[in-house]
N, C-alpha and C positions, 0 to 999 in steps of 0.2 A: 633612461630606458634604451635609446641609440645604442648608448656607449654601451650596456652590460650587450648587446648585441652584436656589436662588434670585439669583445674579448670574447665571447661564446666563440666568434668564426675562427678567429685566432687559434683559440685554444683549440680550435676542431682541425683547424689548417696546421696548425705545428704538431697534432697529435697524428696524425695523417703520414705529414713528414718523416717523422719520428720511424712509423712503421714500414714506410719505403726504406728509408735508412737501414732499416734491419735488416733487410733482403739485400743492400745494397754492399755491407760489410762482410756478405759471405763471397765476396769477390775483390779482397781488398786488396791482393796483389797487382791484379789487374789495374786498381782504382788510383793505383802508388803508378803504375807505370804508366800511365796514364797521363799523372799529376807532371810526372819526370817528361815526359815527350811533349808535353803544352807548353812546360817549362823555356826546354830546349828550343824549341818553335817561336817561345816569344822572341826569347833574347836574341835568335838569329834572325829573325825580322826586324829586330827593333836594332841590328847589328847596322844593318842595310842600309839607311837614312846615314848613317855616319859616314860607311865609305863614299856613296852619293854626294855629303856634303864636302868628305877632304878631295871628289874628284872635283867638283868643282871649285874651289880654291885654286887649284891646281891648273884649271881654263880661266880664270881670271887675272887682268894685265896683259897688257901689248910685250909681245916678248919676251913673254914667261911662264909659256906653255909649257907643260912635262908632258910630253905625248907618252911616252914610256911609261912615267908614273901612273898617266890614266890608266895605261895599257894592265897594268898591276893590279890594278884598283880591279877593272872589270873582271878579269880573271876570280880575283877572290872573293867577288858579288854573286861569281856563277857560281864558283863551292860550295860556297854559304845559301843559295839556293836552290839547289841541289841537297844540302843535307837538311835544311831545313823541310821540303818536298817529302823525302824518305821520312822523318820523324811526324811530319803530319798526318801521313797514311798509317804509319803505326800508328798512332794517337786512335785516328776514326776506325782500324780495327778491334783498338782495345776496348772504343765504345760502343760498338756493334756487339762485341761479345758480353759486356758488361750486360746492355741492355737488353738482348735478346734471353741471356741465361737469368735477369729478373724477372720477366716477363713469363716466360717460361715458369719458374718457380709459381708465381702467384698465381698462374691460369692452374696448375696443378695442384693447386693448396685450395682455391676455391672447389676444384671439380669433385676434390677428395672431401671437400666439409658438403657438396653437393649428397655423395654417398653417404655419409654420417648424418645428416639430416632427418627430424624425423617427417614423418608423411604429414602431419599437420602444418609444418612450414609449405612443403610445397602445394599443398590444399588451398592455401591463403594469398598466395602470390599466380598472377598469369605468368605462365610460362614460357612466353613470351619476353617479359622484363625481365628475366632472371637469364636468358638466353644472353640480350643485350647488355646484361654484366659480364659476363666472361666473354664474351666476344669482340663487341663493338666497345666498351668501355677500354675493355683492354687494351684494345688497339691505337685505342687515344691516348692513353698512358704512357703506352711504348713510344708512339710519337713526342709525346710532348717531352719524356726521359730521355731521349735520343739529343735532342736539340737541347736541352737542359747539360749533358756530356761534352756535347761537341763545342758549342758555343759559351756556355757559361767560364767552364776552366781556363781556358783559351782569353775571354775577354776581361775577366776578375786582372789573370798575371798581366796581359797587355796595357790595362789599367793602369797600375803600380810599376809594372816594366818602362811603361814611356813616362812615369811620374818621375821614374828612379835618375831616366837617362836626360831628362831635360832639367833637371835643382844638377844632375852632375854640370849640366854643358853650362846653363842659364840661370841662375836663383830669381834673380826678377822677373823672370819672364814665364818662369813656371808658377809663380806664385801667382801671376794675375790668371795662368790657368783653374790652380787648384781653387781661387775666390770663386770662382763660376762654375768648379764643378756642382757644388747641391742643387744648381738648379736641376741636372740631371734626377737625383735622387729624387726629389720629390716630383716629375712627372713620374719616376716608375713608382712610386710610394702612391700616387693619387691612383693609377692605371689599377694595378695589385689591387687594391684594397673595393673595389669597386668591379673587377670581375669573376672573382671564384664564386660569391653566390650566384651570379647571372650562370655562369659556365657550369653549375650544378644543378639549377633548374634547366638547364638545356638537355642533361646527359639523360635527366629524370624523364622528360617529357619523350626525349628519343625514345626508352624504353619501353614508354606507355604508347608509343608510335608504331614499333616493333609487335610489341603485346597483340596487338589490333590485328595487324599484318598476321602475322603468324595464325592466329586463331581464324582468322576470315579466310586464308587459302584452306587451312586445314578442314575445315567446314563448310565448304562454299555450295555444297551441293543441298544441304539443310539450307542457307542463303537464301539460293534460287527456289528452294521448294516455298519458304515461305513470302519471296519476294519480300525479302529487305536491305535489298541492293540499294534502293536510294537512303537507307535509314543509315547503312553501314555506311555509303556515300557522305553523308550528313555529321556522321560520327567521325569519321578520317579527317572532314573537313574543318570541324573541329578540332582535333589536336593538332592537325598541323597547323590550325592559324597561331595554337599561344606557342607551336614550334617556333612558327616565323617570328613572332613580335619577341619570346627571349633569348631567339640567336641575335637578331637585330640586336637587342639591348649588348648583349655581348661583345660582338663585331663593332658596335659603336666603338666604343669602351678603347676594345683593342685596335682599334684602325687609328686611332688617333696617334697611338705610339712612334708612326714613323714619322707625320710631319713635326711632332712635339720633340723628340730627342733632332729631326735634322736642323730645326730653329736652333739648339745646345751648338748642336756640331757648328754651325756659322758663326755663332756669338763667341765661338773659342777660336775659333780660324782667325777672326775678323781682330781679336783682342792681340793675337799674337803677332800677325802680321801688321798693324800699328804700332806696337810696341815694339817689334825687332827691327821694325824701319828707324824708329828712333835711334836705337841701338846703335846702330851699325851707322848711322851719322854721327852720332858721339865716335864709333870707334871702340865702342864693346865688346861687339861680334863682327864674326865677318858673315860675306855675304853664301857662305859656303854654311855653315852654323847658321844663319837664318831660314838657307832651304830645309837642313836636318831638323830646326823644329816647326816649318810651316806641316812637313811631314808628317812629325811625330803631333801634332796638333792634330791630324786627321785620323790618325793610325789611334790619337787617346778618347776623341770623340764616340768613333765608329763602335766601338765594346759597349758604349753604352746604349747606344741605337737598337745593337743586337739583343742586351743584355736586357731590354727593356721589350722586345719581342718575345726571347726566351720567360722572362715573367709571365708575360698574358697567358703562353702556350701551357708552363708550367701548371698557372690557376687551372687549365682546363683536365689539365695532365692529374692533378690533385682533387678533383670534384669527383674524376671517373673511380682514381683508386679510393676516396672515401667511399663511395659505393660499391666497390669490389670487398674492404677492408669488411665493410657489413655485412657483409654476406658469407664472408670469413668468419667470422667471429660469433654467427649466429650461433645457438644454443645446439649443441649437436646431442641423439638424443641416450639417453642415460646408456652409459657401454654395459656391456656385461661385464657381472660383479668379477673379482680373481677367482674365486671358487665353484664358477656356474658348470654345473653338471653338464658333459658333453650326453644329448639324449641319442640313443646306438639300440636298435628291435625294438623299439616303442611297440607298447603289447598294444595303443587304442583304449586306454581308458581315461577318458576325459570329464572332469566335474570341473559345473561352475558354481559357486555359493557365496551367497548374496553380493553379487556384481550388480555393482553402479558405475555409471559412465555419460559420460554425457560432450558433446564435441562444443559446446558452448557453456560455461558454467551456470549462468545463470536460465539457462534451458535443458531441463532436462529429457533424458531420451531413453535409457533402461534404467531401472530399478528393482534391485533386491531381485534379481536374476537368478534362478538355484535352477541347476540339469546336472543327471547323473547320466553317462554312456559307456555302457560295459564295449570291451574290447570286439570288435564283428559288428556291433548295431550299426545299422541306419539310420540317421535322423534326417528328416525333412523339416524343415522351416519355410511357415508359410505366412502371408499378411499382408493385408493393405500396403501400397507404397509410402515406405516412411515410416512401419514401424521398429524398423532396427534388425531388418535380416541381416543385410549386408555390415551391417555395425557388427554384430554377431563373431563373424568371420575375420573380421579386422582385428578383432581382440585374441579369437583365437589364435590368429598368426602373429601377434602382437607387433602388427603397426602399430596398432594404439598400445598405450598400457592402461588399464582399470584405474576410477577412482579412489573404486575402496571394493573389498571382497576380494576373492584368490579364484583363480584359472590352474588346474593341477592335469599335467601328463602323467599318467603313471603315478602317481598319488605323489608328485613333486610341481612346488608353485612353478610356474613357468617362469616367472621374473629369475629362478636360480637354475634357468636353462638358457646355455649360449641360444641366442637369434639363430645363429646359421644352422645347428643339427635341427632346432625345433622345426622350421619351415623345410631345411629337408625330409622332415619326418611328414610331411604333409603337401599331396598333390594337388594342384591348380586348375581347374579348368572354368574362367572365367567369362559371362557376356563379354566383357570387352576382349578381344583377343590384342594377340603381339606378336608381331614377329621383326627380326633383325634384317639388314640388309645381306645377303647371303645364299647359298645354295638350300633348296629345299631339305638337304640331307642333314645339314649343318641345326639347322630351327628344330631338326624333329629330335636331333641327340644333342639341344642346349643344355639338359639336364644330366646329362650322361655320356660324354664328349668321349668316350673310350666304348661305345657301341661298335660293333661289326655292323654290315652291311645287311647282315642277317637278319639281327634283332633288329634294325631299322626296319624292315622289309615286314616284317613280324607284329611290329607296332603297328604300320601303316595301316595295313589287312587290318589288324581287331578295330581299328578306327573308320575303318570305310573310308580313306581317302587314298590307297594304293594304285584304283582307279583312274581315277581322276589324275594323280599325279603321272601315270605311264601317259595318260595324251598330252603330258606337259612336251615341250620341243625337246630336252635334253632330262625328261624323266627325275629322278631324285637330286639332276646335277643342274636343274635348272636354277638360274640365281633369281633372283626376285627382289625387289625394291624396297626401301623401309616400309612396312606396316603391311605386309605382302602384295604389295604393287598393284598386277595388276587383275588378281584374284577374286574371288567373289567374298565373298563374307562369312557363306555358309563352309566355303572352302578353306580360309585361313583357320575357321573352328576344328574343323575336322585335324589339320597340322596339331592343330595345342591339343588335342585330345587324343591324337597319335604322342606327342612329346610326353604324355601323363604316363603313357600307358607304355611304354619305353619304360622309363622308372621304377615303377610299381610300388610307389613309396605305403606304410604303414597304415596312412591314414589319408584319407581323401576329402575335397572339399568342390564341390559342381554347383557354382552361381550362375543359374540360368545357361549350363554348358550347351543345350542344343537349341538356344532361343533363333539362331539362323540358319536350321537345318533343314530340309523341307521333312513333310511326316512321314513317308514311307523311311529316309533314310533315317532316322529319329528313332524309327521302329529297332531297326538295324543297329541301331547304338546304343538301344537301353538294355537289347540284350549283351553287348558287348562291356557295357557298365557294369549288369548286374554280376559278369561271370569275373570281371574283376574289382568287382567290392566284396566278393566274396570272402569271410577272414578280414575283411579291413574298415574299420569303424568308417564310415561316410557322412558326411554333413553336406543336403541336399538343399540349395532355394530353388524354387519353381515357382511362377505364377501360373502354369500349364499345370494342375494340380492332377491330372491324366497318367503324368509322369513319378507321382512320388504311391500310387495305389501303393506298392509292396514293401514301404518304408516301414521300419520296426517300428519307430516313435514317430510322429508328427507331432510337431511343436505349433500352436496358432499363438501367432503375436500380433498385439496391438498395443500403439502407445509404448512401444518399450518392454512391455509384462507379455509373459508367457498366460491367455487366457484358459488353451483347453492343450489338452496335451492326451494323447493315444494313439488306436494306429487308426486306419484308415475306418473300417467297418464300424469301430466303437465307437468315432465321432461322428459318423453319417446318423448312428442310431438316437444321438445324444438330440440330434434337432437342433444343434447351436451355431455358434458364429461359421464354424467351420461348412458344417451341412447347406448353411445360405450360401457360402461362398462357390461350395464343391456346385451346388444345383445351379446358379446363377451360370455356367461356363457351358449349362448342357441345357437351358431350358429352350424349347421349341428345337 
């Protein structure tokens, strides 16, 4: 059972690999020149030990010193590090560019599968943890790829470079190296294999850390209102304890790396210089050749010290991108077909027949749905919390798409109309509002970014927020904060309902649009509603049922089903669900 568990990580870590790799060959020029300056860098380092050891031959014996010869020697130790110097700094720029242009790519391949995404993925994830994918993840990738470039290439050739130069100089004495190199191996072989699960539970938990974070600043004022400061307390305190215990497990893991590979490095120092001592009393080596491989003995250890750091950092570098890769790869949601009708004057005529849907499948939530709306109607939608208004509206702009039944604009199914004309063809003005980080002028023509100053001005007025915006400090050129700073509520609506009304798109849709207005101004913008739903098919939610008296149709839902369906007068007379609901809002 272990073992099928450990070829699962494998197979999840090589598959992992695999998809870095793919990002990483679209820089392969780079990756060559790269390969060439590591190259260069070893062998002129590992040049260095040589001249070292013929200068010293050259200081040894009474009276048979070449001062000159040294003289020679130093000189062309200083060349040789000097260009060795220049090829190293090329090197760490090619993997700056290397890594920064991977990174780069996959924060944009995620951000792009973010857009492609349908609204049911991010329904089901905190937004929060998905943050902490493309950001924080990332960044730990990049780090751990950076050191994986600099350090690995470099330590692999110095490896094989000082193996190459000591069987040249020594055969015996590099052999008793290469006997003791797998002990290296196998501390990076135990290290590896014992922290990418740890360092993947770590990146997971960070993001449920994040998750937290983010939603409690975001919210903090609901917090204090219900006083669950110490519960939220309680809950932080929590995820950060199994934070600590599997970075702990991790850091264990990887801290061990350095005293474990500097015991390798001794036990090869310690080999060579007993065994060169020998040497060099037989009259093998000289003592000039002894220093070149106590040298190169430090210079072949050291790669692996690194090389066995670079591992740990890699496992954590590869835990973030498998969780990036997932999120890539997520199901993005069906495109539109090649032949989807671009919809251009939508007249407003909208049928739904027999739609079912349901956001859970084994819960269901509408059934067998049937509304006809000629081009100009009204509809009002109204109903207990929960029985599927705002579902309603999600279909119609097809976040969602139907289980089964048809959605038709203009007596065409929606699914053979592109996303983008369809939701152009229909304006917005939601309870929750939105606004960008940006000038007031900016938020009111997101929809229509080639307004004058005029229609700006134009929109404002029929919204009743031209007001309010002139005692702003800098008027329509004020900037404002994400989510309108530092605005009121009622105030950011009044914006999204000035932005509608800019547009003046075919078909309109108002969920709770003046749920934070006060009533006199309410008054003021149902008539500014009604003069512009005028001609244009509207779908109204209200729980303020005050607001939909003039609606052509009212639709009453519950459970999913349309129960009564008329306009206002004919259901008060009916005496039913609807007449409880309307009197219940006015009784005493």
């Amino acid at each position: 059972m272990a073992a099928d568990k450990n070829v699962q990580k494998k197979s999840g870590q090589g598959a992992v690999m695999g998809k870095v790799m793919g990002y990483i060959r679209r820089y392969w020029f780079m990756v060559g020149l790269s390969l060439v300056l590591a190259a260069v860098t070893v062998v002129l380092t590992l040049y260095i030990p040589i001249l070292t050891g013929d200068a010293v031959d050259l200081l040894l014996g009474e009276g048979n010193v070449s001062f000159e010869g040294v003289f020679s020697i130093m000189k062309q130790i200083v060349v040789v590090m000097l260009i060795t110097a220049a090829a190293q700094w090329l090197m760490n720029t090619c993997n700056n560019h290397i890594t920064y242009h991977v990174v780069k790519d996959i924060r944009e391949d995620a951000f792009h599968r973010l857009e492609q995404l349908p609204l049911k993925y991010l329904d089901a994830h905190a937004y929060g943890e998905i943050v902490s994918r493309v950001v924080a993840d990332v960044d730990t990738f990049a780090d751990g790829l950076l050191m994986g470039f600099t350090q690995l290439f470099t330590g692999v050739m110095t490896i094989f470079g000082t193996l190459a130069f000591m069987l040249y100089t020594n055969v015996p004495i590099a052999l008793v190296v290469v006997c003791i190199t797998p002990v290296s191996f196998l501390v990076a072989r135990f290290i590896a294999t014992r922290t990418y699960s740890m360092f993947k539970l770590q990146s997971q938990t960070r993001g449920e850390q994040t998750s937290l974070v983010e939603e409690m600043i975001g919210n903090q004022k609901i917090v204090k209102t219900f006083s669950r400061e110490q519960a939220v307390k309680e809950e932080f305190a929590e995820i950060n304890d199994r934070l600590q215990a599997c970075s702990l497990q991790a850091i264990f893991f990887s801290s061990i790396t350095n005293p474990a590979t500097r015991f390798v490095n001794s036990l090869v120092y310690a080999a060579v210089g007993v065994f060169g001592a020998f040497a060099v009393i037989r009259g093998g080596i000289s003592v000039g050749n002894l220093s070149c491989f106590l040298s190169y003995a430090n210079q072949y250890t050291k790669p692996f010290n690194e090389i066995s750091g670079v591992v740990t950092e890699l496992q954590n570098a590869l835990a973030c991108a498998g969780r990036i890769f997932d999120l890539i790869e997520e199901e993005p949601q069906v495109p539109d077909s090649p032949d989807a009708r671009v919809l251009k004057g939508a007249q407003g005529n909208v049928g739904l027949e027999k739609v079912c849907f349901s956001y859970v499948p084994d819960k269901k939530l509408i059934e067998n749905f049937n509304l006809q709306v000629k081009p100009g109607q009204r509809v009002a939608i109204v109903g207990p919390t929960g029985c599927g208004k705002t579902t309603v509206i999600n279909l119609l702009m097809r976040f969602y798409d139907v289980n089964s039944g048809v959605i038709r604009v203009d007596g065409t199914d929606i699914r053979e109309i592109t996303r983008g004309s369809l939701r152009t063809s229909y304006g917005m003005v939601l309870q929750e509002t939105w606004l960008r980080a940006g000038t007031i002028r900016d938020n009111i023509r997101m929809g229509k970014p080639e307004a004058d100053q005029e229609e700006v001005l134009q929109a404002a007025k029929a919204a009743h927020a031209h007001s309010f915006i002139k005692r702003l400090p800098q008027g329509y050129d004020t900037v404002i904060g994400e989510d309108g700073g530092s605005l009121s509520q009622g105030q950011k609506q009044l914006l999204c309902i000035a932005r509608v009304m800019l547009c003046l798109p075919p078909m309109l849709i108002l969920d709770e649009a003046t749920s934070s207005i006060d009533t006199r101004t309410e008054l003021k913008i149902q008539n500014a509603f009604a003069k512009m739903m005028e001609g244009r098919t509207s779908f109204i939610v209200a729980h303020r049922l005050s607001t939909i008296r003039e609606a052509d149709i009212i639709l009453v839902m519950k459970d999913g089903s349309i129960i009564e369906q008329g306009n206002h007068e004919t259901l008060l007379a009916r005496k039913g669900f609807y007449a409880n609901l309307y009197n219940s809002q006015f009784t005493g």
